[in-house]
N, C-alpha and C positions, 0 to 999 in steps of 0.2 A: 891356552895353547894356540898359537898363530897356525892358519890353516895351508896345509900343502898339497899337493897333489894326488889324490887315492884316498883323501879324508873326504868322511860324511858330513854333510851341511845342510841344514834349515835357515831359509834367511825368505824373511818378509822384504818385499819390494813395491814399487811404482816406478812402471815404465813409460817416459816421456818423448814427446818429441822437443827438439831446441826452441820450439816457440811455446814448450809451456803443457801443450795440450795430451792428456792422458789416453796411454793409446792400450796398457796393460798394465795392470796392479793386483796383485795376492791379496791386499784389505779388503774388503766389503766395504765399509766404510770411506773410504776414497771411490772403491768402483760406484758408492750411490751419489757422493757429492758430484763426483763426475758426469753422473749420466752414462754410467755403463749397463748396470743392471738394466735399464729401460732396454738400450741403444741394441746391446748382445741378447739381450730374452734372458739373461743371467739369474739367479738365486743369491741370494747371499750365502748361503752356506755352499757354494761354488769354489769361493775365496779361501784360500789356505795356504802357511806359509809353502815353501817348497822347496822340496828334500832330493838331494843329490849327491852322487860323486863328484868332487872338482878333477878334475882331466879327464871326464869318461864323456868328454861327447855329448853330452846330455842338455848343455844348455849352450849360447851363442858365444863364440872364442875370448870375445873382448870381455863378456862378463867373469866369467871362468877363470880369465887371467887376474882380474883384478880383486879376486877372491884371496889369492896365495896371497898369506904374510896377515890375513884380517885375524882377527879373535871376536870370541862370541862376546854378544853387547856392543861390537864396534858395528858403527853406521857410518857411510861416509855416499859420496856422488860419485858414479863412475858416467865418462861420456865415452861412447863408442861408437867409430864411424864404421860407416858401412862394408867396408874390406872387413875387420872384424864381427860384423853383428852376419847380415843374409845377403850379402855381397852386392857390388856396383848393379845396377838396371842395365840388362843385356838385351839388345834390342833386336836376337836373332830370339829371344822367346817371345818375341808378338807376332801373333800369326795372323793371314788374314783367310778366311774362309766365304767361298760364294754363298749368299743367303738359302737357300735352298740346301745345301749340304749339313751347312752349321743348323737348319732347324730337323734336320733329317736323325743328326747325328744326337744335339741335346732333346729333341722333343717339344721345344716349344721356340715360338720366335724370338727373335734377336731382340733384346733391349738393353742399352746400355745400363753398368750398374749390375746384371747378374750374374752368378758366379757358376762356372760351369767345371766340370772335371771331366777331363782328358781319358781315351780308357787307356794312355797309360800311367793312370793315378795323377798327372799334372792337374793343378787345379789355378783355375786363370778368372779375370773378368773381362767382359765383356766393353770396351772402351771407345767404339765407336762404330755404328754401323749404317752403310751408303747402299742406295740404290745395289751397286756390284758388289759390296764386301763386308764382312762382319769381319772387327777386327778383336782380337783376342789378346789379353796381354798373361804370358803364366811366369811373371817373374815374382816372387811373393811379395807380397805387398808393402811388407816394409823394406823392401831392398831400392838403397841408392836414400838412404836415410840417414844421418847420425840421432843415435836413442841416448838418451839419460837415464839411468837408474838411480832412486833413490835407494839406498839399500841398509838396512837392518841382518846382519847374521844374529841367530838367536841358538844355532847350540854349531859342534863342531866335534863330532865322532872319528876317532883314529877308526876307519876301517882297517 
């Protein structure tokens, strides 16, 4: 049964960047070859396929779309740029904050590299901080990326 929109889906993945490097994968087995379990603090028993609505929103548009028409057993590569995946790097969400504010506000000092959340839920890193400014960026972190998915569907439910 080719899958449509408002059907239920389980499909095992690996999520790539175009130069190869694994940035998210449903395996266990790939997330260890890769150096995720270390890298994320991960379990193995973390990894599991994952189940969904196709058109409910639920996962990134480009992957979503290129579900309709699959059938289960079918594996194929989907590449998706970043209009469809977490959209272009907008560079009115880098903020820059006076150091004293920014350690007032997160609790401890500035270092590039830490991840800090916004109280209103934005969650950013930290990407460079001067004498006068901690600079903030909350645009998600794979945005202004194109992703490859390896993809595996393994069942496909008529909701």
């Amino acid at each position: 049964m080719a899958i449509e929109t408002g059907d239920g889906v389980s499909i095992e993945y690996v999520g790539r960047f175009e130069d190869g490097a694994v940035f998210d994968t449903s395996r266990a087995d790939v997330a260890r070859d890769e150096g995720l379990l270390a890298a994320q603090g991960t379990d193995p028993d973390d990894y599991a396929p994952l189940a969904f609505t196709v058109g409910a929103g639920d996962i990134i548009e480009g992957l979503d779309e290129a579900l309709v028409g699959m059938e289960a057993g079918e594996e194929a590569t989907v590449t998706v740029p970043p209009e469809k995946a977490y959209g272009e790097t907008n560079e009115t969400k880098v903020r820059e904050y006076d150091p004293e504010t920014f350690e007032a506000m997160v609790g401890k000092s500035p270092e590039v590299g830490i991840h800090v959340e916004a109280e209103n839920g934005l969650h950013g890193d930290v990407t460079a901080v001067r004498d006068d400014a901690v600079e903030v960026d909350f645009n998600h972190e794979l945005a202004g990326r194109t992703l490859v998915f390896d993809v595996e569907v393994l069942e496909v439910r008529d909701d």
